[in-house]
C-alpha positions in Angstrom: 0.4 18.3 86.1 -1.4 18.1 83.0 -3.6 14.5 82.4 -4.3 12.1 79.8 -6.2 8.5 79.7 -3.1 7.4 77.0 0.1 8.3 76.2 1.8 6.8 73.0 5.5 7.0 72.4 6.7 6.5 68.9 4.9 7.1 65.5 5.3 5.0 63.3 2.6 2.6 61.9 2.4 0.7 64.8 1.8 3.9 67.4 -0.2 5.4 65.2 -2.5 2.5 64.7 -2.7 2.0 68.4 -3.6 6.2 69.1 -6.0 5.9 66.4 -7.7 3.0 67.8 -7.7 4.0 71.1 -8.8 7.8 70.7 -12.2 6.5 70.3 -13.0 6.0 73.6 -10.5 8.0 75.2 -8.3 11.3 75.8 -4.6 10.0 73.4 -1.4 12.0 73.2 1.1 10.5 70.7 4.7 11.7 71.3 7.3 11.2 68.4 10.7 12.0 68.6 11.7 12.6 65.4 10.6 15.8 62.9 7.8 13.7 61.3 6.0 10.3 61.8 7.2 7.2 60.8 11.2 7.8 59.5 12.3 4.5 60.1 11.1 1.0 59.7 7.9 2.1 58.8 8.9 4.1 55.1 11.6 1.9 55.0 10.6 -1.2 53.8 8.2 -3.2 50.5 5.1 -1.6 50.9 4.0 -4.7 50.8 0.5 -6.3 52.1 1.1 -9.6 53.4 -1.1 -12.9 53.0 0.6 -14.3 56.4 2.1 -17.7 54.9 5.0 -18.1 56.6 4.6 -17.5 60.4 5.0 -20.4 62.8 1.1 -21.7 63.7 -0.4 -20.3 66.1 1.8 -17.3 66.5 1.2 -13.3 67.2 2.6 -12.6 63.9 0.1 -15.3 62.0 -2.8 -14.3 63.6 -2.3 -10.6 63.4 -1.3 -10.4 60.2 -3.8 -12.5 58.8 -6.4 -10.2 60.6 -5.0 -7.1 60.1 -4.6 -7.9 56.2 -8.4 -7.9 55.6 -9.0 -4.4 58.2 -6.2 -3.2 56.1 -7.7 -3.7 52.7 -11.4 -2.3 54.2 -9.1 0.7 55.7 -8.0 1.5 52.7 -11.0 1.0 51.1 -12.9 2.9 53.3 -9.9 5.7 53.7 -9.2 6.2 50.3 -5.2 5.4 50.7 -3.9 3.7 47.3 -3.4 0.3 47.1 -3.6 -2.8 44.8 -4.2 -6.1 45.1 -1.6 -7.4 42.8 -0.5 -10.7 43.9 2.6 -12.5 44.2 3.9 -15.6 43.0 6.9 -17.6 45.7 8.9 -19.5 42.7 11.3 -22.9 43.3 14.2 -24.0 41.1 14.7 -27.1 41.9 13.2 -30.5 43.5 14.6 -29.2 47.5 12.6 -25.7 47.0 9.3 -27.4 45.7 9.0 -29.4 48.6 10.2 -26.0 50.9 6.7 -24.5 48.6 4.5 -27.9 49.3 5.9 -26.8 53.6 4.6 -23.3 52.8 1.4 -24.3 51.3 0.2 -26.3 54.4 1.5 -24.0 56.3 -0.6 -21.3 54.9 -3.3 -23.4 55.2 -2.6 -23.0 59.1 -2.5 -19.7 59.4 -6.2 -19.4 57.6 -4.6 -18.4 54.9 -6.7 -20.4 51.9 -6.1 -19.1 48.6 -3.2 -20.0 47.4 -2.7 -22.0 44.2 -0.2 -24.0 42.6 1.4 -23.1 39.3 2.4 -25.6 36.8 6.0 -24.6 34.9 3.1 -23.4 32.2 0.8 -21.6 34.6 4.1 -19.9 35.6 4.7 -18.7 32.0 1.6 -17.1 32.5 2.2 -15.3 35.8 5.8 -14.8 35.9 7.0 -14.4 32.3 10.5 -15.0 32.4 11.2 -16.6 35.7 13.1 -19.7 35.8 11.3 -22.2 38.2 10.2 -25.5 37.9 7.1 -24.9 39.9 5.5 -22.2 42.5 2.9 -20.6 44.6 0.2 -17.8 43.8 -1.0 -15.8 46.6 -3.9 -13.5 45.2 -4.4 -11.7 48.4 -0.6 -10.2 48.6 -0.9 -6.5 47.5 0.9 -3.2 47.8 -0.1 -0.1 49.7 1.1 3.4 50.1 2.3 3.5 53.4 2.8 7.4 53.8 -1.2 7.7 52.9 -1.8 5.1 55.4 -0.1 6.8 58.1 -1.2 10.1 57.1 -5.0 8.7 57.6 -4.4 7.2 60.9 -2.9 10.6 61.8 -6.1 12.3 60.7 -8.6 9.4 62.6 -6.6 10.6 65.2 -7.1 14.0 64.9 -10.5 13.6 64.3 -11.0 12.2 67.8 -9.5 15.1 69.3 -6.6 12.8 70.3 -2.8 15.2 70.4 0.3 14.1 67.9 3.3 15.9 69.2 6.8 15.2 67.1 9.9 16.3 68.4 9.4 15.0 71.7 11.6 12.7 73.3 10.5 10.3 76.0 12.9 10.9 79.2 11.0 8.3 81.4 8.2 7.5 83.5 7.5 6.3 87.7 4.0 4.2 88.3 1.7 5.6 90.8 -1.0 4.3 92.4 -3.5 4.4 89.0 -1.1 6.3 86.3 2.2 7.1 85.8 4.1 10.1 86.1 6.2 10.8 82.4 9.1 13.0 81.6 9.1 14.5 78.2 11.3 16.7 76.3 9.3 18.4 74.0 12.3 20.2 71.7 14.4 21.0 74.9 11.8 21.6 76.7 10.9 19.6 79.8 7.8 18.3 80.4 5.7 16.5 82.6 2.4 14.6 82.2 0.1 11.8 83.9 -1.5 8.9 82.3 -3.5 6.2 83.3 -2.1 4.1 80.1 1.9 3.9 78.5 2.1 1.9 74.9 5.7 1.9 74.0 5.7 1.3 70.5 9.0 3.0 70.2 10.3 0.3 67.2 13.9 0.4 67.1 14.0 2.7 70.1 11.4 0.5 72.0 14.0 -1.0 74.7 15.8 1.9 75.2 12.5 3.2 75.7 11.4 0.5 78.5 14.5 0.9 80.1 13.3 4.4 81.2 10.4 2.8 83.0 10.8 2.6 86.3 9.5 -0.7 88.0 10.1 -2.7 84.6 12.5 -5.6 85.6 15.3 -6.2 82.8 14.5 -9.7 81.8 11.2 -8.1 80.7 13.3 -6.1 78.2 14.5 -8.2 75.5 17.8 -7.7 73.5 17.6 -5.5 70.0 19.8 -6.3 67.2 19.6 -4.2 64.1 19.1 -5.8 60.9 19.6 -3.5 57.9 18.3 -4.6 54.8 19.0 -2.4 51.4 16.9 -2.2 47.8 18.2 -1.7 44.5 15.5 0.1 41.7 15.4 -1.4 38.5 15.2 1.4 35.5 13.5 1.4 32.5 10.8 -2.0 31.8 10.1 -5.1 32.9 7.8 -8.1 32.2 6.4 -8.7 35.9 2.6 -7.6 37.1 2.7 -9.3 40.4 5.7 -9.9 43.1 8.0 -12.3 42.8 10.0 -14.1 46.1 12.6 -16.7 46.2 12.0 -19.2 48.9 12.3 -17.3 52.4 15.6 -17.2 54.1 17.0 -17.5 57.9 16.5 -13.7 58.6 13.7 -12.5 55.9 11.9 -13.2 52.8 14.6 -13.0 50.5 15.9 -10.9 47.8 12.9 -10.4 46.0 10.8 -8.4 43.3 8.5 -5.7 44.5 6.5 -3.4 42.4 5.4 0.6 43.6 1.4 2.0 42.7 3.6 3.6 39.4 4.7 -0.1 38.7 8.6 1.0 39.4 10.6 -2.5 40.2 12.4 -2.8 43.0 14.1 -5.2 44.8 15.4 -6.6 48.1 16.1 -6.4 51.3 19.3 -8.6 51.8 20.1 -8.8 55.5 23.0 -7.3 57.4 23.7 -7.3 61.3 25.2 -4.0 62.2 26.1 -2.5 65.8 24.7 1.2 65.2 22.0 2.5 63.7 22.3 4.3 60.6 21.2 3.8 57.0 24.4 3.8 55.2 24.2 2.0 51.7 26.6 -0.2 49.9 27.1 0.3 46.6 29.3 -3.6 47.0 26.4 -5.0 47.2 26.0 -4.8 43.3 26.6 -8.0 42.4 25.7 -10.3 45.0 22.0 -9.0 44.3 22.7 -9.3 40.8 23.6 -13.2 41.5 20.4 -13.5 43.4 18.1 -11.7 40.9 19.7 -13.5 37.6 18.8 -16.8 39.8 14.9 -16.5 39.3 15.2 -13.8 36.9 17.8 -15.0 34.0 17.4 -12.2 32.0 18.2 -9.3 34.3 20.2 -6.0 33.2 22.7 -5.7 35.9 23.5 -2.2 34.6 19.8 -0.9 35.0 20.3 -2.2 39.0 20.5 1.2 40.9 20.8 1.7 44.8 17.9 3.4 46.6 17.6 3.1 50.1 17.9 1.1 53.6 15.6 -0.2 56.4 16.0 -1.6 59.3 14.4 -3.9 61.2 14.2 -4.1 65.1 15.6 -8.3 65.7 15.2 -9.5 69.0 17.0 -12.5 68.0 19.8 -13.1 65.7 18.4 -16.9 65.3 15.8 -18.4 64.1 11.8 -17.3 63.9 10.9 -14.1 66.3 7.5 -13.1 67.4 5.9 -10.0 67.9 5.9 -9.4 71.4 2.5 -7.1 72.9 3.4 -7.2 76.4 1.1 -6.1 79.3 1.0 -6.3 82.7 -0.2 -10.5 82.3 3.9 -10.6 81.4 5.5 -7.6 83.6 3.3 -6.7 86.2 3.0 -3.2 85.9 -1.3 -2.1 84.9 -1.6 0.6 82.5 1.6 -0.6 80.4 2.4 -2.1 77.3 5.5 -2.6 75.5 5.9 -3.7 71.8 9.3 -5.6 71.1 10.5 -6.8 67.5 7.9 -5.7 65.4 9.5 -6.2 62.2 7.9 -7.4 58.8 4.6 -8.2 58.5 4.1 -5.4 61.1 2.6 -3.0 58.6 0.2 -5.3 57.4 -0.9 -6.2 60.7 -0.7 -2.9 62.1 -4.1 -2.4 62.6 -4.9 -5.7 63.9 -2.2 -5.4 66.7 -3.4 -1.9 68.0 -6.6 -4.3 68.3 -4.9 -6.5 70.4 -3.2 -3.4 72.7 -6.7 -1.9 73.1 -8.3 -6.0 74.5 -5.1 -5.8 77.0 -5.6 -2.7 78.5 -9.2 -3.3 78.6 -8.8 -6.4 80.0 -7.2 -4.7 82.7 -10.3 -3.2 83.9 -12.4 -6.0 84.0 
């Protein structure tokens, strides 16, 4: 039976992160089910590089995000993979939302997160011409990225490593041994078997049905997925905005907001949706309640240059209130050699790089 120091299942940013990382030091396979790397959540979503303002103190998400922002920004640098540094601007419309943006400031301010400003109704005229607030938040750090380039050059660190990507490979399961496990594979109908001495599920939406596979992993260490499906509407022709604009955040997300592309194409979104199966059907319905939203901070919107574009999803493992990242090794299960990653949703892009950091510290913690 063939043998490798690490197996990785799922590529998207966050498995691809982790294999880059770890192919340093060691012998990686990273195993993706699909025809290419990352089709879901990660080239579904804003592109966008997060500050990390709004995650709970003290939290994965806060800290990694926060970290991974400025390794992002050198990666990038570094990588040559387009990105700008555009900033965004959070707006309030009334007395109730500026005291939600005086929360978020402090909060910011928690998190390590030090440069944001507060606009004056005239300092907005300056950032967010046309908006209607009565006051708001500037975070210069926020930016946009081109997350296909970014995968595509932690594909080729891999690579350059010597580390294996495989696509169309499903994983069937895995039994721990004594110091590795035994895997399953189905490499395009064809079976497979391999031993590692280190499993990352970082599967994404398919990251519990994933773990479920593992034998040994006890079901309360698997925790529920709920899909979320958010959709984005592209705004044709021009506009007046040169950095993001976001409402207030919502229960489930960030709000319908305004995101800008590298070519400066508006965009906006996600709203939020619960749905029982996976799939990426669009609703053209949804028409007017973005349009409501939009005309809220942005009076002067053209609802017939609103176009549908596309749908991500994002893997909830709660349908209330704040969720963490979850990086779970064998500190939390019990099992060496393995760990899963549950619910990493938005800012996971951002702190991609900083989480496959803090994989590599568990499993080398391990060892010590």
């Amino acid at each position: 039976m063939e043998q490798v120091d690490t197996l990785v299942i799922g590529a998207g940013v966050i498995g691809l992160a982790i294999a880059a990382r770890l192919s340093k030091h060691s012998e990686v396979v990273l195993v993706e089910q699909g025809h290419h790397f990352g089709e879901h959540t990660s080239s579904r979503n804003s592109e966008v590089i997060h500050a990390g303002i709004y995650y709970p103190s003290d939290s994965i998400k806060a800290r990694t995000c926060v970290e991974g922002k400025a390794q992002l920004y050198t990666h990038c640098t570094e990588f040559s993979v387009p990105f700008a540094r555009i900033g965004k601007v959070i707006t309030a419309q009334n007395t109730q939302e500026e005291e939600k943006l005086a929360s978020l400031l402090q909060q910011a301010q928690n998190n390590g997160v030090d440069d944001l400003c507060w606009l004056s109704k005239e300092q907005l005229v300056q950032k967010a011409p046309q908006i209607n607030a009565i006051a708001g938040l500037y975070s210069p750090s926020t930016g946009i990225v081109d997350s296909h380039q970014f995968m595509l050059s932690l594909l080729g660190q891999l690579e350059s490593h010597q580390g294996q990507y495989v696509s169309r490979t499903q994983f069937v399961g895995a039994v721990p041994t004594a110091n590795s496990f035994a895997v399953k594979l189905d490499c395009d109908g064809t079976p497979f078997e391999l031993r590692c001495r280190h499993l990352v599920n970082a599967g994404g939406l398919f990251a519990q049905h994933n773990a479920t596979l593992i034998e040994g992993l006890q079901p309360i260490h698997v925790p529920a997925i709920h899909y979320c499906r958010g959709q984005y509407f592209s705004y044709q022709g021009s506009h007046p905005f040169k950095h993001l604009i976001y409402p207030v955040p919502e229960q489930h997300g960030l709000g319908i907001h305004a995101t800008l592309d590298l070519a400066g194409q508006l965009r906006f979104g996600p709203d939020t949706q619960f749905i029982d199966e996976l799939n990426y059907e669009t609703d053209g319905t949804a028409l007017e309640a973005f349009y409501q939203a939009i005309k809220r901070y942005w009076p002067n919107v053209d609802k017939r240059r609103l176009q549908l574009d596309y749908a991500g999803i994002r893997p909830k493992t709660q349908r209330q209130g704040q969720q963490d990242f979850q990086i779970e090794g064998k500190s939390i299960h019990g099992l060496a050699g393995l760990v899963n990653l549950f619910g990493i949703e938005s800012p996971g892009l951002t702190a991609s790089l900083a989480i496959a950091k803090a994989v590599e510290a568990q499993l080398v913690a391990e060892h010590k």
